[in-house]
C-alpha positions in Angstrom: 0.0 0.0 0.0 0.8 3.6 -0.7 0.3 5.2 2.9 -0.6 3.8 6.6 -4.3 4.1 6.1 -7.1 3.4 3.7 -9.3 6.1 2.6 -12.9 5.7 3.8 -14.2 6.2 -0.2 -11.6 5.1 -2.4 -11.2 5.6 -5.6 -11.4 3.5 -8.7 -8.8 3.3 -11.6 -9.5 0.6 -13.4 -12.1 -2.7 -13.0 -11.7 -6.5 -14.9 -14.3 -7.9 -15.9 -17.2 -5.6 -17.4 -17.1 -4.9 -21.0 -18.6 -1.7 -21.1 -20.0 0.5 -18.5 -23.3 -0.8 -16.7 -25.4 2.4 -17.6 -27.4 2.9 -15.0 -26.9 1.2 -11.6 -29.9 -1.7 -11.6 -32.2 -1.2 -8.7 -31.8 -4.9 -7.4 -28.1 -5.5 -6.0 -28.8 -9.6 -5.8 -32.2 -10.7 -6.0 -32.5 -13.9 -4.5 -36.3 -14.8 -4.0 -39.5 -13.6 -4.9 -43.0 -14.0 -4.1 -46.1 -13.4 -6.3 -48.5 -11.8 -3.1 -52.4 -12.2 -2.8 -53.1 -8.7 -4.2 -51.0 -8.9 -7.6 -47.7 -7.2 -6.1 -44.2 -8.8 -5.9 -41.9 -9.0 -2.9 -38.5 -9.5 -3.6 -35.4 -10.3 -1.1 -31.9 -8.6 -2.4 -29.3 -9.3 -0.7 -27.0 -6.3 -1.7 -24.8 -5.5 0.9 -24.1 -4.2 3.4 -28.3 -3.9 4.4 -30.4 -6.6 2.7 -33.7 -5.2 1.4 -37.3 -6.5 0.9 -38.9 -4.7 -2.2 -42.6 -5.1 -2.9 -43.4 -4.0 -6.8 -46.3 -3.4 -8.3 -46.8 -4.2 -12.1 -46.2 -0.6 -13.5 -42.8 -1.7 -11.4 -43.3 1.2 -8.6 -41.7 -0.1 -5.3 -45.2 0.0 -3.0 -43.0 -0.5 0.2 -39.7 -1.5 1.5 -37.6 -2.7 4.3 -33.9 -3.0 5.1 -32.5 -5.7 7.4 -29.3 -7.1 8.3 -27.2 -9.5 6.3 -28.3 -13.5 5.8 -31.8 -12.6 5.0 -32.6 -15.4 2.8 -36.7 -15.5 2.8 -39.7 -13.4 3.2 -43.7 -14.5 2.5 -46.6 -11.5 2.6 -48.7 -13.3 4.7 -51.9 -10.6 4.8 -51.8 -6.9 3.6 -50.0 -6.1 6.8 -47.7 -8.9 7.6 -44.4 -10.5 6.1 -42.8 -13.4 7.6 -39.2 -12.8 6.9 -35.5 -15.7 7.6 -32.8 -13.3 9.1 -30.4 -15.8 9.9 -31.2 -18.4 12.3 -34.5 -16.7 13.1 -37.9 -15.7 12.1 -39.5 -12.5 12.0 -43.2 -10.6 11.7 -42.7 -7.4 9.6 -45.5 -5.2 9.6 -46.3 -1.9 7.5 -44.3 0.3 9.6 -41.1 -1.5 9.8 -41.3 -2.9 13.3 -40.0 -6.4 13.7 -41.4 -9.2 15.7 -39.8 -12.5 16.6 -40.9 -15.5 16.1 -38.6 -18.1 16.8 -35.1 -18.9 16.3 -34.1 -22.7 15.6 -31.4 -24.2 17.9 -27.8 -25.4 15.9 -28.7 -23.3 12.8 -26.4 -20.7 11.9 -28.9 -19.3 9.0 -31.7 -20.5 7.1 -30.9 -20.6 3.3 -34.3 -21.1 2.4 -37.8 -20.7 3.0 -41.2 -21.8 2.0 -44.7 -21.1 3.2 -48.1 -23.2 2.7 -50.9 -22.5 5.3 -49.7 -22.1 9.1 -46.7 -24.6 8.4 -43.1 -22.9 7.4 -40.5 -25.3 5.7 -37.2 -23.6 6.4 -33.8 -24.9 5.5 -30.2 -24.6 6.3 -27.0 -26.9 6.9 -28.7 -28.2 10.3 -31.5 -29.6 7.9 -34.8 -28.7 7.2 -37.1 -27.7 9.4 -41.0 -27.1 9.6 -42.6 -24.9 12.0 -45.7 -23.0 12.6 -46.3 -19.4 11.9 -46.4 -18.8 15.9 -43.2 -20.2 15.7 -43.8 -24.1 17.4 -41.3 -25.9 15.6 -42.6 -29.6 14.6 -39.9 -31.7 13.3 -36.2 -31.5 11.2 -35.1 -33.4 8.8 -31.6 -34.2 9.1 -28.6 -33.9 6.5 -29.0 -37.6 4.7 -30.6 -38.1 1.4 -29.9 -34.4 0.7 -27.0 -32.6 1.8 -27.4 -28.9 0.9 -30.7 -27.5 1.0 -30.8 -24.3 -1.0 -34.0 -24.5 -2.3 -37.4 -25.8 -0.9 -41.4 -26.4 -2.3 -43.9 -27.6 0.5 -46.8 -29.4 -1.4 -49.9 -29.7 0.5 -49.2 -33.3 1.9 -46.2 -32.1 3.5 -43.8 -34.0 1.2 -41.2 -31.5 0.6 -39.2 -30.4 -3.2 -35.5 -29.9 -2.4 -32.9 -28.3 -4.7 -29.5 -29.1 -3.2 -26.9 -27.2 -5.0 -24.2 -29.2 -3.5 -25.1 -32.8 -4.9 -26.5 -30.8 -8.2 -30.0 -32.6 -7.8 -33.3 -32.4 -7.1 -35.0 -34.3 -4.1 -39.0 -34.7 -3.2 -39.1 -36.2 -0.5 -42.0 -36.5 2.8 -42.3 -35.1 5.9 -40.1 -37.9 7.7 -37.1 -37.4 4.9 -38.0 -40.7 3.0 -36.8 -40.6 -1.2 -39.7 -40.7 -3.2 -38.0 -39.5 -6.1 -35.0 -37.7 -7.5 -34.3 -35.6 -10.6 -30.8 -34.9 -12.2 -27.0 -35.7 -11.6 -24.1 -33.4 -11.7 -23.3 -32.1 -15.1 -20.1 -31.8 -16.9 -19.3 -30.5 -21.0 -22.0 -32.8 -23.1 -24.0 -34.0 -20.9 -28.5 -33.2 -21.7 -30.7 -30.8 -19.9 -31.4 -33.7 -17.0 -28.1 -33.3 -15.6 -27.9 -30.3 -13.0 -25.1 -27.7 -12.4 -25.8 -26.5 -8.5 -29.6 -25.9 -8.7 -30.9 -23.6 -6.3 -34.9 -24.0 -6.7 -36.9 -26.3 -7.8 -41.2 -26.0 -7.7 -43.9 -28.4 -8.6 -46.5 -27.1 -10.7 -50.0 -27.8 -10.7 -49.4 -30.5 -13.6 -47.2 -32.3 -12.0 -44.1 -31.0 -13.7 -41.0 -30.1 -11.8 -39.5 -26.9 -12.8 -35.3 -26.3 -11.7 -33.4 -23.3 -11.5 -30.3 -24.9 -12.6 -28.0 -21.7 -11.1 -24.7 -22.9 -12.5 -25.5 -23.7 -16.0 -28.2 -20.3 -15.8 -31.1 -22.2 -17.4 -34.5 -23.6 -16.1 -35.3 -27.2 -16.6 -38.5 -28.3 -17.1 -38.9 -31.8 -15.9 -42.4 -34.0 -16.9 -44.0 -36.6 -14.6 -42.1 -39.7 -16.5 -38.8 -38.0 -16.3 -38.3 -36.2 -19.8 -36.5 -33.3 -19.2 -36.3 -29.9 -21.6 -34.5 -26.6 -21.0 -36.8 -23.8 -21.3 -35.3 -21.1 -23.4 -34.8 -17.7 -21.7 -31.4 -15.5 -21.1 -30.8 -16.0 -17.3 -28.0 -15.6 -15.5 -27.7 -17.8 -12.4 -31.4 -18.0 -11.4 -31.8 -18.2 -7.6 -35.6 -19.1 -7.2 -38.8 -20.2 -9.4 -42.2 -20.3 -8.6 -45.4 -20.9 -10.2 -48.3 -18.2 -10.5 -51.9 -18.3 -10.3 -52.0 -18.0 -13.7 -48.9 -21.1 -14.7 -46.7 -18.7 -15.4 -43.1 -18.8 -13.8 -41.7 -16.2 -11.4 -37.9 -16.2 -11.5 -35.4 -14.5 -9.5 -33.1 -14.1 -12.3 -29.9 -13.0 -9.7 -27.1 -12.6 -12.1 -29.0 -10.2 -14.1 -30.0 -7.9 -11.3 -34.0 -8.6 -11.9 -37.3 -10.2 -11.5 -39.1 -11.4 -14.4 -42.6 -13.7 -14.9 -42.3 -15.9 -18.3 -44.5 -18.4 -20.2 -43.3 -22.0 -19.5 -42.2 -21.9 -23.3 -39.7 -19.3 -22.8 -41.6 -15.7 -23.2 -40.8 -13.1 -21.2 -43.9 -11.7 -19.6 -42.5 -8.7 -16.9 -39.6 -7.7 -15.7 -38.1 -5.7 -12.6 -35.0 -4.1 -13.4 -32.6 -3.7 -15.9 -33.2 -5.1 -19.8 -29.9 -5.6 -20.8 -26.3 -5.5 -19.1 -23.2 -5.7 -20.6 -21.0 -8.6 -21.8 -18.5 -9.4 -19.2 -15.5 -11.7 -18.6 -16.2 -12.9 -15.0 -19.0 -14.6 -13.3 -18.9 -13.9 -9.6 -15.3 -14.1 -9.1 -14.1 -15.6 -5.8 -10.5 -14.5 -5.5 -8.2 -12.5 -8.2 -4.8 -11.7 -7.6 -2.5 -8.9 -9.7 0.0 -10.0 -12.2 3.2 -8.4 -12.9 2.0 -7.4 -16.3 -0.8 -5.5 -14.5 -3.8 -7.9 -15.2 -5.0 -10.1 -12.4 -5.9 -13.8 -12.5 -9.3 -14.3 -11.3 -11.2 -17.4 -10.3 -14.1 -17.0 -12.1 -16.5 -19.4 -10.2 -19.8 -19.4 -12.2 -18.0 -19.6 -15.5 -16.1 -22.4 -13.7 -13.2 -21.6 -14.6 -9.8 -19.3 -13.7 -8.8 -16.7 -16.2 -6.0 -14.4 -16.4 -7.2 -10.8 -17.7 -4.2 -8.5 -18.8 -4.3 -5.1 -18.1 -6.4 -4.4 -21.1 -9.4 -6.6 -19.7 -8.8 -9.0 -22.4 -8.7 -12.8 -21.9 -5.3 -13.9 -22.4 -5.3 -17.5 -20.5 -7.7 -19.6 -18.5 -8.1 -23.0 -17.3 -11.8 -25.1 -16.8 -11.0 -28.6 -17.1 -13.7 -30.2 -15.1 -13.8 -27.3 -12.4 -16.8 -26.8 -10.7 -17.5 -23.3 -8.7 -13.9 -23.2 -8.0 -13.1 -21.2 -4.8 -9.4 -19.7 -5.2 -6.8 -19.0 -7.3 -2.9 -18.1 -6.4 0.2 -18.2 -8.4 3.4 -19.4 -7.0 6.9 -18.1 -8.2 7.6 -20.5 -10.9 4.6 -19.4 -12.7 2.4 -22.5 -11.8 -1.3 -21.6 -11.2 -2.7 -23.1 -7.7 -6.8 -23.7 -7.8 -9.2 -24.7 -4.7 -11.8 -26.8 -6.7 -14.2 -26.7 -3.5 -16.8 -29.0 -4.6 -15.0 -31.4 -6.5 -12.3 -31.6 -3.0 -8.9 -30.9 -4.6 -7.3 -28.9 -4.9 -4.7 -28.5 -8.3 -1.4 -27.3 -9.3 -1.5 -26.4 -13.1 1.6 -25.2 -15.4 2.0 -22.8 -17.6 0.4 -24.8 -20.3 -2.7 -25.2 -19.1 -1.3 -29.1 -17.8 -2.5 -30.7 -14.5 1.2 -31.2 -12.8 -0.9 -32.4 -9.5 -4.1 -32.8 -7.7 -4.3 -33.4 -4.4 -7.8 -34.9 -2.9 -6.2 -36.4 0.1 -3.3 -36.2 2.1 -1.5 -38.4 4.9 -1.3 -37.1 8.3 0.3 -39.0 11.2 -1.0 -43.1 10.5 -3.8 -42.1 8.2 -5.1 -40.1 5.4 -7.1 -36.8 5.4 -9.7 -36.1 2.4 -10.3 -32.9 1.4 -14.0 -31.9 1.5 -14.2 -28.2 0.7 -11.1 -26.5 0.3 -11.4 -22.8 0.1 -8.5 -21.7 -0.4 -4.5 -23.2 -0.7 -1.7 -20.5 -1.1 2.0 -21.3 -1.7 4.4 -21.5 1.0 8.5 -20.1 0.5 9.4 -23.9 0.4 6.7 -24.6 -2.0 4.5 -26.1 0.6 0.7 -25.1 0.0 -1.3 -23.5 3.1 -4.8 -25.1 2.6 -8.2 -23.8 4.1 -10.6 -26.7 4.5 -14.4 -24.8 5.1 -16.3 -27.6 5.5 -13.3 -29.6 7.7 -12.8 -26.6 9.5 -9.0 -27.1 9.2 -6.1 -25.2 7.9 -2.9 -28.2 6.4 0.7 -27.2 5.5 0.7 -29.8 2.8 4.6 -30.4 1.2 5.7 -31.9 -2.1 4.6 -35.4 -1.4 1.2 -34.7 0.2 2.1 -35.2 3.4 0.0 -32.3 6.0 3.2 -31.3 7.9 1.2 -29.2 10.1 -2.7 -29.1 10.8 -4.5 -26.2 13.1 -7.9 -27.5 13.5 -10.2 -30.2 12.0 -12.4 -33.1 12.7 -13.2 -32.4 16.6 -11.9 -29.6 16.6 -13.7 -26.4 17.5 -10.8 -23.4 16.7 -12.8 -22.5 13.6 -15.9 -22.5 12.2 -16.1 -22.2 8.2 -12.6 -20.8 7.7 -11.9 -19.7 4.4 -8.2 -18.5 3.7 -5.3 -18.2 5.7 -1.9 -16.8 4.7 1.7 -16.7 6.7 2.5 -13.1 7.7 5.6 -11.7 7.7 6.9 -13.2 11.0 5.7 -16.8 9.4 2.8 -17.2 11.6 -0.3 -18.4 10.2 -3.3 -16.1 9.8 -6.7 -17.1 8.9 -10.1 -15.8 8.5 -12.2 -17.8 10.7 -15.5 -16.3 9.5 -18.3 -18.4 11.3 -16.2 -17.1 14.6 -16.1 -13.4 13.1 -12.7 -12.9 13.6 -9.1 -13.2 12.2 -6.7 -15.1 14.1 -3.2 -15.5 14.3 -1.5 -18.9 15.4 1.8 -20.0 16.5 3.5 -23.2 14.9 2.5 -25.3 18.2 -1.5 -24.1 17.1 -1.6 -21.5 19.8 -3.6 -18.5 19.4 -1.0 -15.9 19.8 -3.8 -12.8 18.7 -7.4 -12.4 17.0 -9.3 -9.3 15.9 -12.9 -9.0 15.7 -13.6 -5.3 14.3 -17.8 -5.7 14.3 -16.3 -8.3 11.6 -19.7 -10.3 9.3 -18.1 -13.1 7.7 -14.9 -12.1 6.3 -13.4 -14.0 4.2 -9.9 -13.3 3.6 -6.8 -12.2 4.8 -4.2 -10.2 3.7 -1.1 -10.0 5.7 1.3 -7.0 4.5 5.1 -7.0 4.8 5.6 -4.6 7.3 2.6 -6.1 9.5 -0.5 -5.4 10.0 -3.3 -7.1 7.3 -5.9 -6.2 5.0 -9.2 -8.1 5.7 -12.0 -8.6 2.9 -14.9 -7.8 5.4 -17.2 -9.9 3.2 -21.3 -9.3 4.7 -20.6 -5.5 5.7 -18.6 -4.9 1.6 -16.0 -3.0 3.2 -12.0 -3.6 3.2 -10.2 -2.8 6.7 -7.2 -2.6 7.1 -5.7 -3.6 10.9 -2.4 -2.8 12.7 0.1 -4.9 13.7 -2.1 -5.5 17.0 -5.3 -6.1 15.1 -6.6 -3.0 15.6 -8.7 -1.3 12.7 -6.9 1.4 11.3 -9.3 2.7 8.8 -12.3 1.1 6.0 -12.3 1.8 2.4 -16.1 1.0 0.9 -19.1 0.0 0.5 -18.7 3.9 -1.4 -16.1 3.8 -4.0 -15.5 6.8 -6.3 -16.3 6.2 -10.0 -16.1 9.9 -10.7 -13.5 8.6 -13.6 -15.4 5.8 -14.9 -19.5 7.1 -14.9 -22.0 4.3 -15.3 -20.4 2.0 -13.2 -21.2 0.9 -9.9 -20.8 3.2 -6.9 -20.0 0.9 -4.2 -18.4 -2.9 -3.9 -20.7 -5.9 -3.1 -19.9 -8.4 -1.0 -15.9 -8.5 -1.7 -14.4 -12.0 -1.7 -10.5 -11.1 -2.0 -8.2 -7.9 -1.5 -4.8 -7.8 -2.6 -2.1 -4.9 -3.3 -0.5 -4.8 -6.6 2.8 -3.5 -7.3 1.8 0.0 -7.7 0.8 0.0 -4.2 -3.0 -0.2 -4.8 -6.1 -3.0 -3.5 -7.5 -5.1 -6.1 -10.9 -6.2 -4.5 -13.0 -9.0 -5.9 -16.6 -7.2 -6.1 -18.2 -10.8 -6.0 -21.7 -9.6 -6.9 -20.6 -7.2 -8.8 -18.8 -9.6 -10.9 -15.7 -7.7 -11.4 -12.2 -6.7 -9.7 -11.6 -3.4 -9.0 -8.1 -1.5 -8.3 -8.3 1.1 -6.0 -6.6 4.0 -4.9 -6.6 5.7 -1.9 
């Protein structure tokens, strides 16, 4: 970095990504779900950050009323012309004309629901404890553990109580009844070449009146339309990693079309019947990047997650290199000083060294540690060590390895049993070689000793950060992910000063004012951050 502190609204000098300029800024930040309300309205949940916002529309698309809440809302249902029942994290809400908030209930081992679904008095709310149903006065009835689905991002209660998951982790549909019992499952994980009933990290999936099954499939940004004996067709509209559909009154769909900033109804052929927000946005190079970091040439190489693949970007924004072979959402990128490119392929668990040539030179899905072997489940992030060790983040182990040339974990803070962390994802060696990591289901950053001691941790009103930037002369930069702000902290953890959400785009007009949940900072060699603008689907360099 240029000077000892960040500036409070930085500004921008150049973005990756983006062809083009936005034009203007799209009302919806990230549109997630929407509802289709008694009296012809439509409430939406975005989840821009740092303030997540219910929207209700009318069809001449006036906003009728609106509500801002914390981060980790992930559900909201109009119950009655005064009333929404709204998911902010582990809890549930009544929200009435005026604003006020009322709780309902808030479920034991849930960290936040991902998903919510209303029929009659029963709620069907899910998360990674499960799924749960529960009364509208909040008398939970029974939940349905982890087993026949693993990820519940999406939900449909039918009237029988038998339930319609989407889990984007095992990229399939699951209906299943009130007990958890399979009745019936639709789709398989999809790679290159494979038909329209193989699923790329679906996120909703409803049952129409008909008896068809209709799946957001987010990943591969397409709906799939799914008959009673199992046929399955892609319906063909331009989406860009839908989060939600529903059915309306009338069989129409209501889709929360996320990448694309908007709401939109459409026939179940394909035609476009209304829209909230923007008509068109601009071609663009990156798909929700995860993690970039700057090359000497001044580009960055960006993992480029919903394109599901890494590219490197030169300083021009043009596409230059990029790897994809048989990544899926990958979660980080880094490059180590012979040039090799290092990838966290999260949901496939490996994590891969690639050359220069776009050749796998290793993968590593396991490694040995003391008597036995360690599989990777979720690794986030893996950064190159001085003696070309790699420093790999585990989220869903909740482990951070020092894995050396022969895939042997040298050193291991964490892990099965273990309770240190809670859904780390990245650490990085700081410049006294101690090992820094963002524990973000703690809300902190800590710093460990070799011996797995915690020699210091910061919490700075943190909300899931997640990652770390040590800097040479100490002190870090931090990626404060759910409040889209960038701190940077003393040597002592301390917060020195915040650059964002408000960046200024004085120089570039027509772009986005503010960052979005950032995924990644890093300092180039000019001395300024590169932020991953995750929802924004760019990286930005900033000065101070």
């Amino acid at each position: 970095m240029k000077g000892a502190l960040l500036d409070t609204t930085p500004r921008l000098l150049t973005q990756f990504g983006p062809v083009g300029d936005f034009g203007p800024p799209p009302v919806l930040g990230f549109p997630t779900a929407a509802q289709l309300t008694f009296h012809g309205t439509t409430l939406v949940v975005d989840r821009a950050q740092p303030v997540n916002r219910l929207l209700e529309v009318d069809l001449a698309g006036q906003v009728v009323w609106e509500y801002s809440s914390p981060p980790r809302m992930n559900g909201a249902y109009r119950l009655d012309p005064f009333r929404v029942l709204v998911a902010i994290g582990p809890s549930l809400h009544l929200v009435d004309r005026d604003g006020r908030r009322e709780h309902v209930a808030t479920l034991p081992g849930v960290e936040s629901f991902d998903c919510m679904d209303v029929r009659g008095n029963i709620v069907a709310l899910g998360s990674d404890a499960g799924l749960d149903l529960v009364r509208l006065d909040g008398t939970h009835l029974t939940r349905i553990p982890i087993g026949v689905f693993r990820n519940p991002t999406g939900v449909h209660l039918l009237d029988d109580l038998r339930l319609v998951v989407a889990d984007s982790w095992q990229s399939q549909v699951v209906e299943i009844d009130a007990d958890g019992v399979l009745l019936r499952a639709f789709g398989r994980r999809r790679s290159a070449g494979d038909g329209p009933d193989c699923l790329s990290g679906p996120r909703s999936a409803c049952r129409t009146r008909d008896g068809h099954t209709i799946v957001a499939d987010t990943l591969a940004h397409r709906l799939i339309d799914f008959d009673p004996g199992g046929g399955a067709r892609v319906i063909p509209v331009g989406l860009f990693a839908p989060s939600q559909v529903r059915e309306t009154g009338t069989g129409a769909l209501l889709v929360a079309d996320t990448g694309n900033h908007r709401v939109l109804t459409m026939s179940r052929e394909g035609r476009v019947l209304w829209v909230f927000g923007p008509d068109r946005l601009p071609e663009r190079h990156l798909s929700f990047p995860r993690s970039a970091v700057p090359t000497a040439r001044g580009g960055v190489l960006a993992c480029d997650s919903f394109h599901h693949r890494v590219v490197e970007l030169d300083e021009r924004n043009t596409p230059i290199w990029s790897f994809g072979d048989g990544l899926v959402i990958p979660r980080s990128v880094a490059r180590d000083p012979l040039g090799r490119t290092i990838i966290s392929d999260g949901v496939n668990g490996r994590v891969l060294v690639v050359d220069p040539a776009g050749r796998i030179e290793r993968e590593i899905t396991s490694v040995r540690f003391g008597s036995g072997r360690l599989h990777l489940d979720d690794p986030h992030s893996a950064e190159p060590a001085a003696d070309g060790s790699l420093l790999i983040t585990d989220s869903d182990l909740g482990a951070v390895l020092l894995v050396d040339g022969s895939d042997r974990a040298t050193a291991l803070w964490g892990g099965p049993g273990s309770d240190l962390f809670s859904d780390p994802h990245h650490a990085a060696f700081d410049c006294h070689g101690r090992v820094v990591v963002a524990d973000s289901g703690h809300q902190r950053i800590v710093t460990l000793a070799a011996d797995g001691a915690v020699v210091a941790q910061a919490r700075p009103g943190l909300r899931y950060a997640r990652h770390v930037h040590p800097l040479p002369g100490g002190g870090m930069l931090v990626a404060d992910t759910d409040n889209a702000r960038i701190l940077r902290l003393d040597e002592h953890g301390q917060l020195v000063r915040q650059a964002g959400p408000r960046i200024d785009v004085a120089a570039r007009p027509g772009t986005p004012a503010e960052i979005r949940t950032p995924r990644g900072v890093a300092v180039d060699l000019a001395g300024n951050l590169v932020v991953t603008d995750f929802w924004n689907s760019r990286v930005v360099v900033l000065d101070e």
